[in-house]
N, C-alpha and C positions, 0 to 999 in steps of 0.2 A: 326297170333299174336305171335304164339312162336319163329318165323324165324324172327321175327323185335324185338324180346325180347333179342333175341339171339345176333343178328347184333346189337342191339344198346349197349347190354353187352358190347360186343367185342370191338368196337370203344369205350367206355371208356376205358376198358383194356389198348388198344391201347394207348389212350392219356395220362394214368398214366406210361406205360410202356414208352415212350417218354420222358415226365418228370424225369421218373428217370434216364434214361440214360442218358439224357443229365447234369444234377447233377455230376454221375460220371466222364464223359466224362471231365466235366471242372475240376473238383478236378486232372484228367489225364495231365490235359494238360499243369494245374500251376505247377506240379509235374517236366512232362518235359521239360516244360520252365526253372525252375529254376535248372535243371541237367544242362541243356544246356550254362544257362549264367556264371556257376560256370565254364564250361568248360572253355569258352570263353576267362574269366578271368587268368586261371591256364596256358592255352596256351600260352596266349601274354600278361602275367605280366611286367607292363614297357615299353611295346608298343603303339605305337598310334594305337584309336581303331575310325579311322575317314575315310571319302574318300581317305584319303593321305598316306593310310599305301604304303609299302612297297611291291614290285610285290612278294619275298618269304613268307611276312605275309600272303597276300592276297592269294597267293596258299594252303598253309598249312592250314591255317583256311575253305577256302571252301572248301577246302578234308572231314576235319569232319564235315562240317556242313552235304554233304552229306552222309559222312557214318552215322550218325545219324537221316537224314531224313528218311533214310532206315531201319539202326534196329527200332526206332520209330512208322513206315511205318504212316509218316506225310505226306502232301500234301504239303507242301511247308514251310522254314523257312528262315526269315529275320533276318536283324543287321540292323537297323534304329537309328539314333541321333533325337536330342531336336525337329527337325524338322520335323521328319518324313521323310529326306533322307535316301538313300538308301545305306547302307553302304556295306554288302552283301546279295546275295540272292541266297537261293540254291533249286530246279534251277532256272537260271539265267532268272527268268522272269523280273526281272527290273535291270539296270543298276547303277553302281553306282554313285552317284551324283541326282539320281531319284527320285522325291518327290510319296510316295505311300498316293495319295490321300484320298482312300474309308477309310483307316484305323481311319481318323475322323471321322466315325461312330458310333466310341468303344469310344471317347473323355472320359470320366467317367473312364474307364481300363486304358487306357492309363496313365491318371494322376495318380491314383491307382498306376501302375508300376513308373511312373518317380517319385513318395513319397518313391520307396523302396519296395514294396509289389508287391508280384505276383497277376494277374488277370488272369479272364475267360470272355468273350466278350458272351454276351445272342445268342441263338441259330438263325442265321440269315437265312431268307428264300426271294431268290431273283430268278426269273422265274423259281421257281419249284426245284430250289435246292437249299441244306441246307448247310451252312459255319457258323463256330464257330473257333473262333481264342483263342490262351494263349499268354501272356505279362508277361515278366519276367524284369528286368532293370539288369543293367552287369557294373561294375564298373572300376575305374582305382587303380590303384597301394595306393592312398589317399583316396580311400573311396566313392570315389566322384562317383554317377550316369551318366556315358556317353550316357548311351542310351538304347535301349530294344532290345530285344530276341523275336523275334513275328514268333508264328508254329500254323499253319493250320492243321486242322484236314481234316484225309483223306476221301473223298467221300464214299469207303468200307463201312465203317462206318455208314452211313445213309443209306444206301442201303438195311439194313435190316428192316428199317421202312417202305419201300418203298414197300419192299415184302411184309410186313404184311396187307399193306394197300389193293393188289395184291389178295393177298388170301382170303382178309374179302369179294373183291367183288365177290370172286369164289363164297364164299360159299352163298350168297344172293344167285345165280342165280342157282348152284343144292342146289333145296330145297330138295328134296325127302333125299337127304342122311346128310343134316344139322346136325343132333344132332350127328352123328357119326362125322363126321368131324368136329364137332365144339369141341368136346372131342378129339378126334387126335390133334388138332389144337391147342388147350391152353395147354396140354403135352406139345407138342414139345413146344412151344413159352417158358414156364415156365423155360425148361431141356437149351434151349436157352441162357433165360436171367440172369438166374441162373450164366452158362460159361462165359456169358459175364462181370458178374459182377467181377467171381473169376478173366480171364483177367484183367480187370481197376484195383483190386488189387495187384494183382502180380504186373502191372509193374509200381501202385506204391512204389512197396516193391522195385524194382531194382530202381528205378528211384532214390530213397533216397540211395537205398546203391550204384548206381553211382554218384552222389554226392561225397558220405564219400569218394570213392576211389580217386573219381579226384581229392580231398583235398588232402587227404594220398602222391597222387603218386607224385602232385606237390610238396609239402613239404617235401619230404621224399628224392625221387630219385634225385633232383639237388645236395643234400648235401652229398646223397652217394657217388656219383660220385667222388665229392671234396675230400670227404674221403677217397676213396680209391687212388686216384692218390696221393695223398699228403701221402698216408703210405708206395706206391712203389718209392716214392723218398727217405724216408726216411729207407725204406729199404737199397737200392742201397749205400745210405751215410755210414751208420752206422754199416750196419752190419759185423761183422767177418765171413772170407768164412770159416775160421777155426772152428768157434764157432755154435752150433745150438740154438739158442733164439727164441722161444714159441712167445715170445711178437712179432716179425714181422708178424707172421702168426694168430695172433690172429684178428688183424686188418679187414684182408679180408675176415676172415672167418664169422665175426658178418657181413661185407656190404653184402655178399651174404645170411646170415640168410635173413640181412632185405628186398632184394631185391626179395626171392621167398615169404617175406607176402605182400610183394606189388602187387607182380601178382597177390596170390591167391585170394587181393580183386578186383581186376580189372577182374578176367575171374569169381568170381562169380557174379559180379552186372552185367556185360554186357550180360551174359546168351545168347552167341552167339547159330546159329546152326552149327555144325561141319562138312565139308566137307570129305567125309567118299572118300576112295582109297581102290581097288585091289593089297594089298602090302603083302609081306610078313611079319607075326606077329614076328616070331621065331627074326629075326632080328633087327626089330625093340625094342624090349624087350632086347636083345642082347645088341644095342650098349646104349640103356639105363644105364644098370647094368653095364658097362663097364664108362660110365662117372661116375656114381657113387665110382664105384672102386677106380678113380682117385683123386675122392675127397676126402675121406675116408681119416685120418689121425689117425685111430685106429689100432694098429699095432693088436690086442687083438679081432678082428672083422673081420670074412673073410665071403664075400659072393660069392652063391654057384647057376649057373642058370642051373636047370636038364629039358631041354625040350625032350617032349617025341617022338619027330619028328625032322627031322634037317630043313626041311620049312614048313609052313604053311600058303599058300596065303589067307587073311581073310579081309573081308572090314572093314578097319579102317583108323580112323586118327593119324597119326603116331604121331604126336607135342602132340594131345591128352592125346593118350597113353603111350608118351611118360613121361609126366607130372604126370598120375598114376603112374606109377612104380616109380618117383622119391618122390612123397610124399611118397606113402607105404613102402620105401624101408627107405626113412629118417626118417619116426616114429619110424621103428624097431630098428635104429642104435642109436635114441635118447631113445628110449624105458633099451636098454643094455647098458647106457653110464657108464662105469666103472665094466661091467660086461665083461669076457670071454665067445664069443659064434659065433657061426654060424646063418650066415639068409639064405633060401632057397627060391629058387625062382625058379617055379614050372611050366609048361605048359605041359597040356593034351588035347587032343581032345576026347569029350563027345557026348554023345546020352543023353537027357534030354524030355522025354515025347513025344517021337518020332522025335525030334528037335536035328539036329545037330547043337553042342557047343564048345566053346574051354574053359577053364578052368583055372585060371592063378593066384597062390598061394604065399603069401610073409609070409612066418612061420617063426619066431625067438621065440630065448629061454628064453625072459626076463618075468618078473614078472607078464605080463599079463593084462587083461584088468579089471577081478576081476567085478564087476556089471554093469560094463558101456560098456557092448558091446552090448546093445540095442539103443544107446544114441550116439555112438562117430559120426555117418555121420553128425547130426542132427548142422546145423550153429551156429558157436561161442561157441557149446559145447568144452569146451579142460578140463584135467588135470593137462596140465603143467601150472607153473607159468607164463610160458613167452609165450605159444601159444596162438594163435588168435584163436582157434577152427573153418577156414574155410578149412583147407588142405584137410581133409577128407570130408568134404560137397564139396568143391571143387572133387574132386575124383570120388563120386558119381556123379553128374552130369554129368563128362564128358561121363560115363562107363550108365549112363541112356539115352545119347541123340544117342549112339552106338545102343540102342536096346536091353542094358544086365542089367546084378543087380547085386549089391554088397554085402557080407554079411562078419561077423565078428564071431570069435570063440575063445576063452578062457580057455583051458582044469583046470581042477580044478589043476593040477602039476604046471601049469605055463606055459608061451609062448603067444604068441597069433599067429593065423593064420586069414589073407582076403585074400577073394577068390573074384575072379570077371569073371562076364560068358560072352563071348559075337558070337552070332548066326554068324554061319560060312555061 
């Protein structure tokens, strides 16, 4: 009686935890659906988005479809018209010009999507396996609905129903040891579902702020561009080689502001993982501080790199790291603008609780962080009037998917010092 108390528990457990995932799973999916058709759109604004594109459209676009099938980790995503043709597919399980039949299943979603609204397609079970589709619709240059965004959820994903279902029958059949494993068993399932939930919200939290980027990056980076060639011509015209004028160098200075807060929202929402290399640190950091140098248009500002080794081969990613030193290094120079000082820029190799570390320090002498050096990693926190508050959240992550931490220091004189560890 208690082992069929137990097992019958369990299987509702079961079919509530079922339910719920499935709830998040779809809120996931309208999520990435609607990341996806924003891309879509932001890509090929002005383009035909029909069987008739263009052999360069059609490459470039099913490049990202699958580099997003991938970060994603979808089982499959389509571009469909009014028809239900097949406009792309990635992968190329249907051709284009190919009517995807079963998708009149979802008829109800589908409309949903072609009114404008993102859908989730009810949890489908067909000989034993489970498919659940998102319907996003993707528009033209006028507003106007061309067609839908349709991503398959990846088998992974039910897979762990599968197990549960797996394990319920274990535990019917050793009874003798049931009540311990049935207490083992709802742990782990709980400490499980729990992760999976924080999952489905995390990458609805990235899902939306890819979105906002791919907005940002399309509206922002076409007109930089304009911008800045149209200021090198007018440079070229106007200027006197005799004369030194601010105003020409002002110009390129704001498109390059703009263009590293475009990154910092495109590497924070995409929350890639970083391909770590046996490279030398010392140099990397090197020719970092060194483009830095070159930008620097503060005669009043000299910066100082004192490594305490002349190589350090340490696995990293150099683009990574290289990207730390250039935010840390452009806070401290925006931190002293109009002040005379020195920034140092520090690398040690450490022993940290029997763990060897490397240690790598950007101390300037300006006014300091004063209460908010608990707070500045933290996203969209900023001081400045004009900062986005992702550079430093940007920073941290990169320096947390290394394997290290960051921290922040303020002496009561003034200055501030980050330091950042990362395991040799």
């Amino acid at each position: 009686l208690v082992v069929a108390s137990i097992n019958s528990f369990s299987w509702l457990f079961l079919r509530r935890m079922e339910s719920s995932l499935d709830r998040e799973l779809g809120r996931r999916l309208q999520s990435v659906s609607g990341l996806i058709a924003k891309l879509v759109e932001s890509e090929l604004f002005g383009t035909r988005l029909d069987t008739e594109m263009s052999t360069v459209d059609r490459y470039l676009l099913s490049s990202t479809l699958d580099e997003l099938r991938l970060d994603h980790q979808l089982q499959a995503i389509y571009l469909v018209d009014h028809n239900l043709t097949t406009i792309l597919s990635s992968p190329a399980h249907f051709r284009p010009g190919e009517v995807i039949g079963y998708l009149k299943d979802d008829s109800l979603q589908i409309r949903q999507a072609f009114r404008g609204q993102v859908a989730a397609s009810p949890l489908h079970v067909i000989q034993g396996n489970q498919f659940k589709s998102g319907y996003a619709p993707f528009r033209n240059e006028l507003g106007e609905v061309v067609g839908l965004v349709v991503i398959e959820a990846s088998p992974t994903f039910f897979s762990l129903l599968a197990f549960f279902q797996r394990g319920l029958i274990l535990l019917g059949v050793v009874s003798g040891m049931v009540i311990l494993i049935f207490t083992l068993f709802i742990i782990w399932a709980v400490t499980l579902f729990i992760r999976l939930q924080e999952t489905v919200h995390r990458n609805e939290r990235l899902a939306a702020m890819g979105q906002m980027a791919a907005i940002v990056a399309h509206e922002i980076r076409n007109p930089l561009g304009i911008i800045k060639s149209t200021a090198e011509v007018l440079r070229n015209r106007y200027k006197d080689p005799g004369k030194s004028n601010e105003l020409f160098d002002f110009i390129p200075d704001e498109v390059e502001r703009l263009n590293r807060l475009v990154n910092d929202f495109l590497t924070f929402a995409r929350d890639r993982d970083l391909e770590t290399l046996q490279e030398d640190l010392v140099s990397t950091v090197r020719k970092a501080i060194e483009d830095i140098r070159a930008e620097c248009k503060s005669p009043s500002i000299t910066i100082q790199f004192h490594p305490a080794v002349e190589h350090l081969v340490v696995p990293h990613n150099p683009d990574g790291i290289r990207q730390v030193i250039l935010n840390l290094v452009h806070n401290a120079i925006e931190a002293m603008e109009a002040i005379e000082g020195e920034i140092k820029v520090l690398l040690i190799p450490e022993t940290n609780w029997g763990k060897k570390v490397v240690k790598v320090s950007v101390i300037d002498n300006g006014p300091g962080l004063k209460q908010d050096a608990d707070k500045i990693f933290e996203p969209f926190f900023t001081t400045k009037t004009s900062g986005s508050g992702l550079g430093l959240a940007v920073t941290k992550q990169i320096i947390e998917k290394h394997g290290g931490r960051i921290e922040a220091e303020s002496p009561d004189g003034g200055g501030t010092e980050i330091r950042f560890y990362l395991p040799i």
